[in-house]
Backbone as numpy.savetxt, mean C-alpha at the origin, in Angstrom:
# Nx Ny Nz CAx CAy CAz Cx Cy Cz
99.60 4.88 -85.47 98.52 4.92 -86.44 97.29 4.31 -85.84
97.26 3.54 -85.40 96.27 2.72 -84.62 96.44 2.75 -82.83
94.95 3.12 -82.21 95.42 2.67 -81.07 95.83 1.49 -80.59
95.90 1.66 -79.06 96.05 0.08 -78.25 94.51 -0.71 -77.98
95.24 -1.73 -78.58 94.24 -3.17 -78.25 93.67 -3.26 -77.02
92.86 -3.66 -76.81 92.70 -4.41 -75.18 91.78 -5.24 -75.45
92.25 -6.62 -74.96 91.69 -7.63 -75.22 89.78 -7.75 -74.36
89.33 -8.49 -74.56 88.06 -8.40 -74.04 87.66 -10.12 -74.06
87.58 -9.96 -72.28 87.42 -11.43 -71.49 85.68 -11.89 -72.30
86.19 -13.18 -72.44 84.88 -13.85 -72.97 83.99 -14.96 -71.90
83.04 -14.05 -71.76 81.99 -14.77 -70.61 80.50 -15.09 -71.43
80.57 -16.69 -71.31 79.63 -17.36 -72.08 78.10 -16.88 -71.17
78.15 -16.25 -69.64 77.01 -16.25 -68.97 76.29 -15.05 -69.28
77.04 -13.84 -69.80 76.99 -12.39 -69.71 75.20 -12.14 -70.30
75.53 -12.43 -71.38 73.79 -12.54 -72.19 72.40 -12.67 -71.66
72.57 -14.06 -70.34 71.57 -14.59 -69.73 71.33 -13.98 -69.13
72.25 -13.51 -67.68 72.25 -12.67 -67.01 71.70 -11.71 -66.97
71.91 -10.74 -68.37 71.32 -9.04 -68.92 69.59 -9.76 -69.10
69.41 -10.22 -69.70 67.69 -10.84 -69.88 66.86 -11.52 -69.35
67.37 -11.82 -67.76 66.81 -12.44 -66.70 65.55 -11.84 -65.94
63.78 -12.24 -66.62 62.91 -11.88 -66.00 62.35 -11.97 -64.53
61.82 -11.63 -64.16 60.92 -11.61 -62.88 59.97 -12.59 -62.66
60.12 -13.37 -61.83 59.00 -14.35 -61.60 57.52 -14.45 -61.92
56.77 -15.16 -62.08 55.86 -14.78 -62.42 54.61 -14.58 -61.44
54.94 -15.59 -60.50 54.33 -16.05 -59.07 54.60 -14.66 -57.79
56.17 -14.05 -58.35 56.29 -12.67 -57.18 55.18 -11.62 -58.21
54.85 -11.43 -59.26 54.21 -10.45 -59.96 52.63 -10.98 -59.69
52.08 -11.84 -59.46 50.82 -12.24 -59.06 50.71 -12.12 -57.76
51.66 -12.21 -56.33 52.03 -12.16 -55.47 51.83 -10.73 -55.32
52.22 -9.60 -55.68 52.28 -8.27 -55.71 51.16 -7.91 -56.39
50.54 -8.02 -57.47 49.04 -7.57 -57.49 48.01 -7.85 -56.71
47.96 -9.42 -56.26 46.90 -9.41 -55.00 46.81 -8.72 -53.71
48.17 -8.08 -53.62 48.95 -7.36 -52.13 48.26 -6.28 -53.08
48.50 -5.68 -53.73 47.71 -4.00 -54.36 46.34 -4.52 -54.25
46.02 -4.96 -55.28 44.42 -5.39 -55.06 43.57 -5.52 -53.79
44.11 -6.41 -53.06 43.45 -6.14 -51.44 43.67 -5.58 -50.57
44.65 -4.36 -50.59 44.72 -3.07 -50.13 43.48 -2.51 -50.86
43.52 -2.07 -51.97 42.64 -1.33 -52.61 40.95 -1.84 -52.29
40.62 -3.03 -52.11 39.68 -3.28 -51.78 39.33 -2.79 -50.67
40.23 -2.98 -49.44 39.99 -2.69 -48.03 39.89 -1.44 -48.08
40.46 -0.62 -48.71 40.30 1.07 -48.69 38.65 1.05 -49.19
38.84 0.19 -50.38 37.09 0.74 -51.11 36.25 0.53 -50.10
35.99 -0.62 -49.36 35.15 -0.79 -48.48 35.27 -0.22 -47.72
35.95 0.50 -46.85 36.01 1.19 -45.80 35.42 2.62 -46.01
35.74 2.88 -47.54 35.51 4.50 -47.48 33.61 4.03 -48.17
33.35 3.07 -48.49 31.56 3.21 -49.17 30.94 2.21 -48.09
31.65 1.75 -47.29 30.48 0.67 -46.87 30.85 0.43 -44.93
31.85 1.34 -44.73 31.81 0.97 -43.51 31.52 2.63 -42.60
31.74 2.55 -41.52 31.83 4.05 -41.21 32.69 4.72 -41.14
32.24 6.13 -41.20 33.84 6.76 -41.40 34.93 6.48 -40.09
36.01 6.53 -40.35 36.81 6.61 -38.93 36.76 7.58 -38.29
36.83 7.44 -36.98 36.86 8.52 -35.58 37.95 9.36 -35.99
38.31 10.29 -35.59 38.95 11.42 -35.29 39.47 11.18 -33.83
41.08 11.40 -33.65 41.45 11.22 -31.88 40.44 11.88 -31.42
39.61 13.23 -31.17 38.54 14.07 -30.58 37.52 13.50 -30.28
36.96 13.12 -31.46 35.62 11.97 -31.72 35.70 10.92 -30.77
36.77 10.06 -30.95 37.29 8.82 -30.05 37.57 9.34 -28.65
37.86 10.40 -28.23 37.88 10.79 -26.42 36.31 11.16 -26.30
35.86 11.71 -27.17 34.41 12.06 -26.71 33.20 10.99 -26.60
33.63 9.72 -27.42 32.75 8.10 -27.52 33.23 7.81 -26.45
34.55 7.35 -25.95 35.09 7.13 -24.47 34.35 7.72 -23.29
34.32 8.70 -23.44 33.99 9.77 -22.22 31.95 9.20 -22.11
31.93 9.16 -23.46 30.31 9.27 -23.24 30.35 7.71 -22.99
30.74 6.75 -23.10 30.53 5.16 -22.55 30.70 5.33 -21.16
31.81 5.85 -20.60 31.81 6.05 -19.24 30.89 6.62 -18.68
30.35 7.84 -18.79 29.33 8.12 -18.42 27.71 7.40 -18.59
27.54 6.67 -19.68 26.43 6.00 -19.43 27.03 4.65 -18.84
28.16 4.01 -18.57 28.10 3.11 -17.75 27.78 3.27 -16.20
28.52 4.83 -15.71 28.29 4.91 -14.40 26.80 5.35 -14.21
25.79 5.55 -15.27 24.44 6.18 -14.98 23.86 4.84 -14.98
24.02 3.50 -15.67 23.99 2.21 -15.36 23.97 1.04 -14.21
25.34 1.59 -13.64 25.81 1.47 -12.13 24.82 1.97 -11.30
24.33 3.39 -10.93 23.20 4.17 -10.71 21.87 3.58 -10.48
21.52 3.31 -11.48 20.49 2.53 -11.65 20.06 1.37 -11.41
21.12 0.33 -11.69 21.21 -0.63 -10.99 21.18 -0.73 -9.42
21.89 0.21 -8.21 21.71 0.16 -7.47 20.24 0.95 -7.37
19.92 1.78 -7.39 18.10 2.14 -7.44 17.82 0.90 -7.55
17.47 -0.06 -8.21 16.95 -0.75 -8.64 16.94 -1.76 -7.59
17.98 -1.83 -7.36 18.22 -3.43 -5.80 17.65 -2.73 -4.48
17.42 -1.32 -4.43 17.27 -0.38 -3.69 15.59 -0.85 -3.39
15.12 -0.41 -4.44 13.33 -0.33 -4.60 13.24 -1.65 -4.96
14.09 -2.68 -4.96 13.67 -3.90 -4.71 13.64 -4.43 -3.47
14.35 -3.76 -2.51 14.06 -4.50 -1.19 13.35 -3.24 -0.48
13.41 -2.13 -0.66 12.23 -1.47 -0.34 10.46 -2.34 -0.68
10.32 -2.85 -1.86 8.98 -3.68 -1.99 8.92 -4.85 -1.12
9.95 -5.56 -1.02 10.07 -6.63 -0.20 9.40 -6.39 1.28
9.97 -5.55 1.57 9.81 -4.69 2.65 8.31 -4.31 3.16
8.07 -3.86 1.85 6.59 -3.57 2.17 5.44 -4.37 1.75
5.91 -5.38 1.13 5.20 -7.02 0.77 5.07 -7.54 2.07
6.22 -7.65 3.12 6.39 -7.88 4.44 5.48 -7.56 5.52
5.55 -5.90 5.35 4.85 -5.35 6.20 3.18 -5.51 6.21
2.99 -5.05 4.76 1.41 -5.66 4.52 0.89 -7.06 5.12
1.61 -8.15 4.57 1.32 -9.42 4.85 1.23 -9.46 6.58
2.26 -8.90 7.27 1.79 -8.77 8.70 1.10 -7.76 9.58
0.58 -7.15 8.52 -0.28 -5.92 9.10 -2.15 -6.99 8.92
-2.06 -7.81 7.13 -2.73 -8.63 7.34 -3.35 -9.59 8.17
-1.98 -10.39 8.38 -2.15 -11.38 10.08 -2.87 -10.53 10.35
-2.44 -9.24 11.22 -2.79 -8.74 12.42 -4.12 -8.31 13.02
-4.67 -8.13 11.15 -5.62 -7.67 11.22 -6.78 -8.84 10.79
-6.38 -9.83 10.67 -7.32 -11.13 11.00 -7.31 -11.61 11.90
-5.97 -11.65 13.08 -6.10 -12.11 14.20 -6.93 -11.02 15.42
-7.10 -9.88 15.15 -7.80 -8.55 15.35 -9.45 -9.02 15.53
-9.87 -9.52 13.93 -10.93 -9.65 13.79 -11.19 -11.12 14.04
-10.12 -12.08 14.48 -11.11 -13.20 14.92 -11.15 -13.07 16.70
-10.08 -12.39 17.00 -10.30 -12.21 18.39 -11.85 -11.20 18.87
-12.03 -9.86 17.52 -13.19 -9.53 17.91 -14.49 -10.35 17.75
-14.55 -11.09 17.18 -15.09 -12.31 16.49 -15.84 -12.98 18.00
-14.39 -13.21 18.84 -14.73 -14.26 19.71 -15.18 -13.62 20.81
-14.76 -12.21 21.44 -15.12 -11.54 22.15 -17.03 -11.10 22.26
-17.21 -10.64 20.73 -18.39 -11.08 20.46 -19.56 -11.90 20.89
-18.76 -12.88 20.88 -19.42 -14.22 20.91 -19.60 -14.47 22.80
-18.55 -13.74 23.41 -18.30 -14.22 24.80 -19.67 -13.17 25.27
-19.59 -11.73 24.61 -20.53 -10.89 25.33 -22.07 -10.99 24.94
-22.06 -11.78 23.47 -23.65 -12.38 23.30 -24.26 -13.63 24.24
-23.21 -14.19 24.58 -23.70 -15.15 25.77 -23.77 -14.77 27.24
-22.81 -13.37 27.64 -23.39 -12.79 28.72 -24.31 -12.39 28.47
-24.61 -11.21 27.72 -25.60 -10.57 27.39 -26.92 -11.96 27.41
-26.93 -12.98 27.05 -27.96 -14.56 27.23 -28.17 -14.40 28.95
-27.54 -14.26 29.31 -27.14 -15.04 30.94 -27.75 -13.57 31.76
-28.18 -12.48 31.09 -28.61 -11.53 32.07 -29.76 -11.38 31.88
-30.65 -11.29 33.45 -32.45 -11.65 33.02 -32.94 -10.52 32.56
-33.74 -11.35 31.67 -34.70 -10.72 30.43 -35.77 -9.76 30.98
-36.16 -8.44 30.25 -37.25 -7.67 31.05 -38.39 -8.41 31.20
-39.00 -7.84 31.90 -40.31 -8.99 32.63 -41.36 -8.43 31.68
-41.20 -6.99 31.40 -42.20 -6.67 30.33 -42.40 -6.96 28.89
-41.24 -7.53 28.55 -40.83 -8.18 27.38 -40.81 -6.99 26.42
-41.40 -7.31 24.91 -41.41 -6.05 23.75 -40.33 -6.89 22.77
-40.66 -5.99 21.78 -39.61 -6.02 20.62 -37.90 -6.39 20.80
-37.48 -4.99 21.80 -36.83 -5.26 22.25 -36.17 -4.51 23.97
-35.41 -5.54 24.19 -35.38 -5.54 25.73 -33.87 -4.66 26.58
-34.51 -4.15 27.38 -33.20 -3.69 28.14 -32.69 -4.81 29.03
-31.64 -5.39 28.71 -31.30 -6.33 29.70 -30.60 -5.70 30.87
-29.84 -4.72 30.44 -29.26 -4.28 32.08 -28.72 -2.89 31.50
-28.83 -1.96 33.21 -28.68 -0.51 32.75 -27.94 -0.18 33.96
-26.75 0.78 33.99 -26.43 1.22 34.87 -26.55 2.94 34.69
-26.82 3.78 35.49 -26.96 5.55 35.63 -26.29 5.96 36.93
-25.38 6.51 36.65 -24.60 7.82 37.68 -24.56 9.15 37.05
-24.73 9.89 38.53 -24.51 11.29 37.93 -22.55 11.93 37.81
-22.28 12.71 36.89 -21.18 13.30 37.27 -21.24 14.82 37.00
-21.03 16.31 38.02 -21.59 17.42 37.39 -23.06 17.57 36.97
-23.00 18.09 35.84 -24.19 18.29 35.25 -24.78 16.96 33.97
-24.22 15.72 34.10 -24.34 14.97 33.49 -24.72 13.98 33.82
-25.39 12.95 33.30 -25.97 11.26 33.31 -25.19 10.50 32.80
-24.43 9.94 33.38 -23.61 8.96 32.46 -24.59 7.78 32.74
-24.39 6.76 31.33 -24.98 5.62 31.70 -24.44 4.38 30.57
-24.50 3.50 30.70 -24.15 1.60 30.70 -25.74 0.93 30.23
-26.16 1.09 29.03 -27.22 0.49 29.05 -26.85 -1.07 27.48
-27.55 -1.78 27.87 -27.35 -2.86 27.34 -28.93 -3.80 27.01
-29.11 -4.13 25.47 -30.30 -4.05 24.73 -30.29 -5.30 23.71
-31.07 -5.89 23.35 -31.07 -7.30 22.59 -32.93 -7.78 22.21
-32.37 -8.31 21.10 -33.52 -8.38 20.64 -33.82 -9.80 20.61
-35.29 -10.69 20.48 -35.03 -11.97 20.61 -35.63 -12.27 19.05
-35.76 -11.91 18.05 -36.12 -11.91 17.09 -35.16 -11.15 16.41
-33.82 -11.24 16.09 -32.86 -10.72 15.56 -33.01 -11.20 13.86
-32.82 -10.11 13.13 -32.92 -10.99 11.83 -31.39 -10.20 11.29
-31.44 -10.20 9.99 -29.91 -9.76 9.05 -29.99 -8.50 9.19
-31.04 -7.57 9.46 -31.27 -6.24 9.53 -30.96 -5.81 10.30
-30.23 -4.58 10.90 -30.24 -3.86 12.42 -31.46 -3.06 12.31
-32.02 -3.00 13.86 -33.79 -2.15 13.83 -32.95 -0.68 14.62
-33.86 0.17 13.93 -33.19 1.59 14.26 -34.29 1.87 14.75
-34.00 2.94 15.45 -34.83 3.49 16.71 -34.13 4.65 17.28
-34.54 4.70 18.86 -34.07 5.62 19.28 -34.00 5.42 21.37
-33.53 5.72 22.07 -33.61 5.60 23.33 -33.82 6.71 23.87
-35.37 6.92 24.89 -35.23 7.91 25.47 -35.43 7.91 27.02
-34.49 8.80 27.76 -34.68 8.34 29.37 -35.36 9.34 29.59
-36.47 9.14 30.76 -36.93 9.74 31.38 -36.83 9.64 32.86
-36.50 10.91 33.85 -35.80 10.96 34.99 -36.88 11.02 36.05
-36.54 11.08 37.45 -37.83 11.22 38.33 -37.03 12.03 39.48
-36.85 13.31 40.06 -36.19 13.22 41.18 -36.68 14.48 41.56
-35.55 15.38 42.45 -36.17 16.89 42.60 -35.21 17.74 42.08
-36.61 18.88 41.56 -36.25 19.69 40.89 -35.27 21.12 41.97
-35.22 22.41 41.60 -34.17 22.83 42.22 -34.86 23.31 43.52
-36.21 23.55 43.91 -36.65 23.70 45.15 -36.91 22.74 45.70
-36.38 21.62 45.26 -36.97 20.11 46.38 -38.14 19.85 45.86
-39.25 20.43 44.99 -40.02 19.24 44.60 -39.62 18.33 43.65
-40.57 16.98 43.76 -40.78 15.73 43.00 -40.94 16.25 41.37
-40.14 16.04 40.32 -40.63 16.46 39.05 -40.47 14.98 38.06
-40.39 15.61 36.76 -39.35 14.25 36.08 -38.86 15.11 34.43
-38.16 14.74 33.99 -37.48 15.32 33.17 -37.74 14.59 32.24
-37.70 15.22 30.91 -37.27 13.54 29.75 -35.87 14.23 28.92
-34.96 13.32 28.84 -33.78 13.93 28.03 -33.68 13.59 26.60
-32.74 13.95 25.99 -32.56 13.98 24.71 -32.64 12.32 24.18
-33.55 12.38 22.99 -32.95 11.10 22.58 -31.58 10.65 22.13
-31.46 9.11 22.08 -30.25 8.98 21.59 -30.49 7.89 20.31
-30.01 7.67 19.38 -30.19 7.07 18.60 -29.50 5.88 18.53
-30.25 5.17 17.80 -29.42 3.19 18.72 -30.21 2.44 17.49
-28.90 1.20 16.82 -29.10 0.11 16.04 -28.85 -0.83 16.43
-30.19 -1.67 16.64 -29.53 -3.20 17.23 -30.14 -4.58 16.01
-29.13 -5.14 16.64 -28.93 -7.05 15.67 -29.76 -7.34 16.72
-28.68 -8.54 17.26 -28.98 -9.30 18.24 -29.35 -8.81 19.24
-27.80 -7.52 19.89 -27.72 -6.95 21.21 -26.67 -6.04 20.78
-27.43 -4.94 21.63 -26.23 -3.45 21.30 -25.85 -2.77 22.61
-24.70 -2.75 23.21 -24.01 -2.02 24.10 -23.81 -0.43 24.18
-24.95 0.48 25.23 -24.41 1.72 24.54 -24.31 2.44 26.24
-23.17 3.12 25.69 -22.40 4.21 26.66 -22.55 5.23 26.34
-22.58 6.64 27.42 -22.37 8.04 26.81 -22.67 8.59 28.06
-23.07 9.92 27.91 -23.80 10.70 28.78 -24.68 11.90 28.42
-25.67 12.60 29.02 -26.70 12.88 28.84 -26.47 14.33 29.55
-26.97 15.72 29.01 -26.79 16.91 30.25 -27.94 17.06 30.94
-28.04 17.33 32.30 -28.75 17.25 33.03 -29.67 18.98 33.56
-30.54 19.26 33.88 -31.42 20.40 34.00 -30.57 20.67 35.15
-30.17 22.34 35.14 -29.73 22.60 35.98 -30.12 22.78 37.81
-29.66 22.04 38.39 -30.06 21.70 40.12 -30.96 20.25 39.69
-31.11 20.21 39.10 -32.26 18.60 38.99 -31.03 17.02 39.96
-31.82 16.51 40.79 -31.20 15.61 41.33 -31.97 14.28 40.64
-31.39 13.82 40.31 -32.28 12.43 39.70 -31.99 11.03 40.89
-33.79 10.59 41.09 -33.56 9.25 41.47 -33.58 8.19 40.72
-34.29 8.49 39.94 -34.60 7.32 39.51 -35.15 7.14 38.01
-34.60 6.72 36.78 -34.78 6.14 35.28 -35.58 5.23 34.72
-36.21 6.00 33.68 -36.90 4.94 33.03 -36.58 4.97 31.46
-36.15 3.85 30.86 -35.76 3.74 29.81 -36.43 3.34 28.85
-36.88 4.66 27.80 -38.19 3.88 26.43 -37.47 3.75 25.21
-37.56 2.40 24.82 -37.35 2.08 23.20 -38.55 2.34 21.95
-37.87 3.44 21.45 -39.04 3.52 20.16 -38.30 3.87 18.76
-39.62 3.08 18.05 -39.25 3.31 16.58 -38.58 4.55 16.02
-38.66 5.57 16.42 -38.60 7.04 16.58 -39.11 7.96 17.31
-38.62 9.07 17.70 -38.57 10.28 18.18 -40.37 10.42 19.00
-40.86 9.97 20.18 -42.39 10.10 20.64 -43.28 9.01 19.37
-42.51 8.07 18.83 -42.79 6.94 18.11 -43.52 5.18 19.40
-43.64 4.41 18.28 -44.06 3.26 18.83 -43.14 2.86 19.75
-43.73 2.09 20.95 -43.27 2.25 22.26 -42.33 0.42 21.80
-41.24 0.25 22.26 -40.36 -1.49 21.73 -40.40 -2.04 23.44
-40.19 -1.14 23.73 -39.40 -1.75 25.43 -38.67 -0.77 26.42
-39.23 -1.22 27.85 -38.67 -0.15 28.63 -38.46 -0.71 29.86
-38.08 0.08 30.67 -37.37 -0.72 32.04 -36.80 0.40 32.91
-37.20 0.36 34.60 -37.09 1.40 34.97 -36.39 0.69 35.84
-35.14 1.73 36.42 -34.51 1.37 37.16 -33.61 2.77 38.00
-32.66 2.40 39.14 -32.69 3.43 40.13 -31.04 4.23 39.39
-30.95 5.12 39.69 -29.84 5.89 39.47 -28.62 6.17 41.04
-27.91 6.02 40.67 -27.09 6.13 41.73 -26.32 7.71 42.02
């Protein structure tokens, strides 16, 4: 009529057990772990930049390398055309010397041939200015000559003028003639050194030179001095 019994074990814990909540400290623990995930996502996706792409990221790679080695590059240029200037800071500075020791040696040379030029006697005819010494050879059809000129009233100005020789010898049948040649044009200070040569009339033998200083061209007569041709 009735089934079987079965007794049923009595456990005073069973109750507690079934209704046993969750901490409250792991549930605050676990929302701040959501929460600052979620933050880090928010910020990342509004406020930071987007993330690379693997593609993106080989192509930022690739392009750092390449402007590092165009860096490298440059840098050596750079140490390059720095001792290239050095170089030529160098060279200047002793091209400088060279060219002051240039100009004090011409300086002194100067100085040695204004005191010869002192030491050689003065024309007897005197003038403005003076031929102190002349040398004339023939070569071919030419006059070479060594003439040397100084003034004794030298001021800051050089006096311009002109030099003209006039010749004495025979002409191409053996008579006595005289020639006058080209002027030459001449600035003197103190004292002016002048070399050159002159063309000569064809067959003309020259003995003997006379040298006129003038203001210009059949101008005012400065100084003259005749002397023999060799």
């Amino acid at each position: 009529m009735f089934g079987r019994f079965n007794p049923v074990a009595f456990d005073p814990y069973a109750r507690r057990r079934k209704h046993r909540k969750v901490p409250a400290w792991l549930v605050l623990l676990a929302g701040g772990l959501v929460a600052g995930a979620a933050a880090v996502l928010l910020v990342q996706e509004r406020y930071l930049p987007p993330r690379l792409s693997a593609e993106a990221s080989e192509h930022l790679k690739t392009s750092f390398e390449q402007a590092d080695k165009e860096r490298t590059r440059l840098k050596a240029e750079l140490a390059d055309t720095a001792r290239q200037l050095e170089r030529a800071v160098a060279d200047n500075k002793r091209l400088a010397d060279e060219l002051a020791a240039s100009r004090r040696a011409s300086d002194d040379l100067r100085q040695d041939l204004a005191a010869l030029v002192e030491s050689l006697p003065a024309d007897p005819r005197g003038g403005a200015v003076q031929v102190r010494a002349a040398r004339f050879r023939t070569e071919g059809a030419k006059l070479l000559y060594d003439v040397v000129l100084s003034r004794e009233r030298a001021g800051g100005k050089a006096l311009s003028g002109v030099m003209q020789v006039v010749l004495a010898g025979a002409g191409k049948r053996g008579a006595d003639t005289t020639v006058k040649l080209e002027p030459v044009a001449i600035s003197v200070k103190a004292f002016e050194s002048l070399r050159g040569g002159l063309a000569l009339p064809e067959g003309f033998d020259p003995r003997e030179a006379t040298i006129h200083v003038l203001d210009r061209p059949e101008g005012k007569l400065l100084g003259m001095r005749v002397l023999k041709v060799k």
